[in-house]
C-alpha positions in Angstrom: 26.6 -18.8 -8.9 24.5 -16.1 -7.8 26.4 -12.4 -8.7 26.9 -9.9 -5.5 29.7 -7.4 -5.9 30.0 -5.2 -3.5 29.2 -1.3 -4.0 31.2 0.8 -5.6 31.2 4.6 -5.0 31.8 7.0 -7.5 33.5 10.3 -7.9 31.4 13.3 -8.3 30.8 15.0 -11.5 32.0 13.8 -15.1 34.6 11.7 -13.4 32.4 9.5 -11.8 30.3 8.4 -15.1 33.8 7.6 -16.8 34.7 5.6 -13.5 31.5 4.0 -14.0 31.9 3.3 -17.7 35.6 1.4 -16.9 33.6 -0.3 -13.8 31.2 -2.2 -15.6 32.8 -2.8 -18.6 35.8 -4.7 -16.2 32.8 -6.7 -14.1 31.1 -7.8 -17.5 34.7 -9.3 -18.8 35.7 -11.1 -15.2 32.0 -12.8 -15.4 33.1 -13.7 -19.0 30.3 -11.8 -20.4 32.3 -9.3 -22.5 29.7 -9.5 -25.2 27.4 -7.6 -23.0 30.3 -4.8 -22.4 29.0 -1.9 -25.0 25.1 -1.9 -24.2 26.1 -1.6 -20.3 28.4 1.2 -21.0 26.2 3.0 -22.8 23.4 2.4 -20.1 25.6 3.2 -17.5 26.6 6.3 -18.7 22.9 7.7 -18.9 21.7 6.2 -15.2 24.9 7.5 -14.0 24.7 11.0 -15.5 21.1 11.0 -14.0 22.7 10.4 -10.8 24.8 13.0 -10.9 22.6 15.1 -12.4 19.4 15.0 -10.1 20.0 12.8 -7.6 22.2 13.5 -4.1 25.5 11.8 -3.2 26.8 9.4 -2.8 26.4 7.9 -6.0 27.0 3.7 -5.7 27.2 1.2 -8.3 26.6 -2.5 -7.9 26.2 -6.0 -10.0 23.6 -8.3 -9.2 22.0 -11.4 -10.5 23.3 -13.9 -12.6 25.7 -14.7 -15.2 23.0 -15.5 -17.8 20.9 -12.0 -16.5 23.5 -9.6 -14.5 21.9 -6.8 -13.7 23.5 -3.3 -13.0 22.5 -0.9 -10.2 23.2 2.5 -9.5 22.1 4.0 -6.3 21.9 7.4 -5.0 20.1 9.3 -2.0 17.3 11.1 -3.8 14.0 9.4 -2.9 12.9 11.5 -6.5 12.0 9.0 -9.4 14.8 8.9 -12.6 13.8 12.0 -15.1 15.1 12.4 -19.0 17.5 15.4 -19.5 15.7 18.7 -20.1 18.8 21.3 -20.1 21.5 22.7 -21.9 23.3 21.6 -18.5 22.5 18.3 -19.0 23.1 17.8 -22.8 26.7 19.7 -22.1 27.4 17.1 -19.4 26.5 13.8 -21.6 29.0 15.7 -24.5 31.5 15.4 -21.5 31.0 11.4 -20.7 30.4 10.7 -24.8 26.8 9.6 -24.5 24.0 10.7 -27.2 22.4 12.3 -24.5 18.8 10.3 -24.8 18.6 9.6 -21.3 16.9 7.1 -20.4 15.2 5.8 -23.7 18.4 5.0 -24.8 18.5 2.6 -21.4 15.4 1.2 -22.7 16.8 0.1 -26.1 19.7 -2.0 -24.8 18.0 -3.7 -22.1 16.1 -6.6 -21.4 14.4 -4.7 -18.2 15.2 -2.0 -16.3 13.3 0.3 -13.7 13.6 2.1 -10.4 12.5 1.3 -7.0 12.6 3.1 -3.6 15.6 2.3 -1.2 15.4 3.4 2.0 15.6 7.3 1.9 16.9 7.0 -1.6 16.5 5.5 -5.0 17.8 2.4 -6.9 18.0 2.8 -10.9 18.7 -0.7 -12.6 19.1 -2.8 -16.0 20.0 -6.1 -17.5 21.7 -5.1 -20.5 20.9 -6.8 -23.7 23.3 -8.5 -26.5 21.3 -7.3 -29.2 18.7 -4.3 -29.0 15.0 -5.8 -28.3 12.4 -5.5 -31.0 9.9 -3.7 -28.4 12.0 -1.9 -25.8 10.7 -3.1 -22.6 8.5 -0.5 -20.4 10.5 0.9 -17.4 9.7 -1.3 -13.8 8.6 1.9 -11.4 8.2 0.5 -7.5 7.8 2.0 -4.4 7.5 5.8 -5.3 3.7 6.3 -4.9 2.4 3.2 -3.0 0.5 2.6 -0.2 3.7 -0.1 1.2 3.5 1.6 5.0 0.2 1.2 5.3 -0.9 -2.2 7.0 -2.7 -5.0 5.0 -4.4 -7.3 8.1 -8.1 -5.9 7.9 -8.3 -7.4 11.3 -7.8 -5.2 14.9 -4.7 -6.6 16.5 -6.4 -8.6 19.5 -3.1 -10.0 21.1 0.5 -9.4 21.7 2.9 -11.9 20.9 6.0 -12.2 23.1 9.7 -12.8 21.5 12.1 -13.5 24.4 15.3 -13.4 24.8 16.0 -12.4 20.5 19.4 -12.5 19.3 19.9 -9.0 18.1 22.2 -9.6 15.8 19.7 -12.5 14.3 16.6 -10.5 14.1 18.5 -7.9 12.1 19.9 -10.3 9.6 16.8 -12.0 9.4 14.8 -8.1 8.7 17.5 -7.1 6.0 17.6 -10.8 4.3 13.6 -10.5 4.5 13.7 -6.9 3.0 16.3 -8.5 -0.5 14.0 -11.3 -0.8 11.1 -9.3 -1.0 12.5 -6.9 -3.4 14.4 -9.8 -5.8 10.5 -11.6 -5.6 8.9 -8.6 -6.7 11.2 -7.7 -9.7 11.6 -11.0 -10.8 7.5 -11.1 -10.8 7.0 -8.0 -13.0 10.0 -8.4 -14.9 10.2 -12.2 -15.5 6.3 -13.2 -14.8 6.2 -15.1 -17.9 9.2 -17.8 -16.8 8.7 -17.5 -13.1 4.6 -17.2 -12.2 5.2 -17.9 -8.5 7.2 -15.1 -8.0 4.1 -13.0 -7.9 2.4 -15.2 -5.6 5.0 -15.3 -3.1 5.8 -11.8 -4.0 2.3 -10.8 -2.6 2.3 -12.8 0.3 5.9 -11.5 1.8 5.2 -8.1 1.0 1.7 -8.1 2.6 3.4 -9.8 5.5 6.2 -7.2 6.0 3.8 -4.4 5.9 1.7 -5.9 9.1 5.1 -6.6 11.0 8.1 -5.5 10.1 7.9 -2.1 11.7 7.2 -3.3 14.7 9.8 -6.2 14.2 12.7 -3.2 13.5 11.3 -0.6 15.6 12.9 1.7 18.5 14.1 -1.3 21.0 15.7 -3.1 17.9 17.3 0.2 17.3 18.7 0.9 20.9 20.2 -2.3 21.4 21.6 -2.2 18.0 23.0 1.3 19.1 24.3 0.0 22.6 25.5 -3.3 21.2 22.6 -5.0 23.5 23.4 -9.1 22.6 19.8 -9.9 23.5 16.4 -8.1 23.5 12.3 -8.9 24.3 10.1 -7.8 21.6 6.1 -7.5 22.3 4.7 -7.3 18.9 0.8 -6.7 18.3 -1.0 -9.2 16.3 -4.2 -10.3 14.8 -5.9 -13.4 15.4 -5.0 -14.6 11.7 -1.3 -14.2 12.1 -1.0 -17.8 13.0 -2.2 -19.1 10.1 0.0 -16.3 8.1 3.2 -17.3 9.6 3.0 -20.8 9.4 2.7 -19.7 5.6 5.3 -17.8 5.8 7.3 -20.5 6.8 6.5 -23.0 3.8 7.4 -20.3 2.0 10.4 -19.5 3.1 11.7 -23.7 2.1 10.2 -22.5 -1.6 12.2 -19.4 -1.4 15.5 -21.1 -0.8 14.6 -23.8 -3.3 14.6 -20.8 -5.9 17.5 -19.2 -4.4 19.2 -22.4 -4.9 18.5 -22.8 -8.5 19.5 -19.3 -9.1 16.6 -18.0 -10.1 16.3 -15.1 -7.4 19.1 -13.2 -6.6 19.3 -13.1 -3.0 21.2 -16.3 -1.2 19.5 -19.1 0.3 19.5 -18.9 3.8 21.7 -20.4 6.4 21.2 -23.3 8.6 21.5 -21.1 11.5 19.4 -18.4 9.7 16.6 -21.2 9.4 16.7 -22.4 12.7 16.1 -18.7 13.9 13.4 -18.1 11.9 11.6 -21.8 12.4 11.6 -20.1 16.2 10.4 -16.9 15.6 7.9 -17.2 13.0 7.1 -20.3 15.2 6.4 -18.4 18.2 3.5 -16.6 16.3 1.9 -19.5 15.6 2.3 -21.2 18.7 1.3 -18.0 20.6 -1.8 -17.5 18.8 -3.1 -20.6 19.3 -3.2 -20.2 23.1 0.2 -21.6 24.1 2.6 -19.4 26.3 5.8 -18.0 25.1 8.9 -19.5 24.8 12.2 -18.0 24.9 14.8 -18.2 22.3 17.0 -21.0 23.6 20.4 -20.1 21.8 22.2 -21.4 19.1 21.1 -24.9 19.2 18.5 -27.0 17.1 14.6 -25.4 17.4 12.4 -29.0 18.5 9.6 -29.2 16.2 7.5 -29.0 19.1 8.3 -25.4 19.6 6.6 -24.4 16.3 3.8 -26.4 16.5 0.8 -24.8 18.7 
């Protein structure tokens, strides 16, 4: 089964790389992967003191992924990119948490991947520790720090508005932050497993070029209000191009392909609910529907979506 352990703060300073250190060594003996214990100590104990070090509190650890490929991630609020130690500081403070003090080429070493990515206003450092040290150690996995993401992909002028009645808030955020996991498991299993898993960076692409036409709009200021005032239900008008048809009824092949994968383990986020699907058949439905000419419809509730409804 798919690994998702909830987030575990840390104590600031030295104490929170030694907490760390106990933390994942325990997680890598209840998933019966105790032979993966010393290379994710020792990684943890660098990303950690990095953490500590340079980033901003609080300081979160997490396991992800698989059995066969658990991956470690440490999270802090410092949007900055990891760094290697420089100072005296820095050295002193690895002498305190026993680590050779390599930073993160040492994280390298004992690692099948690792890499950093953006998340939200902070950062997200991560590996998949290795049994044995690789031949080559694998190139760090930099996303999100210098990209163009915000900026819209559609060449096309938005030339309609699409009209999303009657929106279970409490759906449309689910289905924003499940969107916003798939898209980030898609894109680091496409760089960091591209060899096994080709579609990844296919349907890595499309999602991500998706969400960067929509999703700011989808979770803008009236999502945020009637989150804020516990608002049950909301109308969204959301501009859109005359290609967004097409793209959502994509998106929603896609999403079947995504759960097959999420199914078989090979992502890392969960495959989505039946009432999750039956949400998003609607709303993604509504785009293609509305673009074709037909009027809106409004979200009926918590029973079954008729086909009709996503068909134009």
């Amino acid at each position: 089964m798919p690994l998702n352990r909830p987030a575990e703060p840390l104590a600031p300073g030295p104490r929170g790389a030694t907490q760390a250190r106990r933390w994942v060594s325990t997680v890598c003996e209840e998933i019966g992967r105790s032979d993966l214990a010393e290379s994710a100590e020792l990684a943890m104990s660098e990303v950690v003191t990095n953490a500590i070090l340079h980033g901003r509190p609080p300081v979160t650890v997490r396991l992800r992924g698989t059995r066969d490929h658990p991956r470690v991630e440490v999270r802090d609020e410092s949007p900055d990119p990891p760094r290697p130690p420089h100072t005296d500081l820095e050295q002193e403070f690895q002498l305190e948490v026993a680590t050779f003090g390599r930073g993160l080429s040492i994280v390298a070493g004992i690692s099948q991947a690792w890499g950093a990515e953006r998340d939200g206003p902070g950062k997200m450092v991560w590996f998949e520790p290795a049994v044995e040290a690789p031949r080559t150690p694998p190139p760090g996995i930099f996303l999100g720090f210098d990209d163009d993401s915000d900026e819209p992909s559609s060449s096309g002028e938005p030339s309609l508005v699409v009209h999303l009645l009657n929106v279970t808030t409490e759906a449309i955020h689910a289905t924003l932050a499940h969107g916003a996991e798939l898209r980030r498991e898609l894109r680091l299993l496409a760089v960091a497993h591209q060899d096994t898993y080709p579609v990844a960076s296919d349907l890595s692409t499309f999602f991500s070029a998706l969400a960067r036409d929509f999703r700011w709009q989808l979770g803008g200021d009236t999502l945020h209000q009637a989150l804020v005032t516990g608002l049950p239900r909301l109308d969204l008008d959301i501009k859109a191009t005359a290609d967004s048809g097409a793209r959502f009824a994509r998106l929603i092949e896609l999403y079947e392909l995504a759960d097959a994968f999420c199914r078989n383990e090979r992502l890392l986020t969960l495959a989505r609910s039946p009432e999750q699907v039956v949400f998003q058949t609607w709303m993604f439905g509504e785009f293609v529907r509305q673009t074709a000419g037909a009027d809106p419809m409004p979200w009926p509730g918590d029973g079954p979506v008729p086909l009709s409804r996503v068909q134009p």
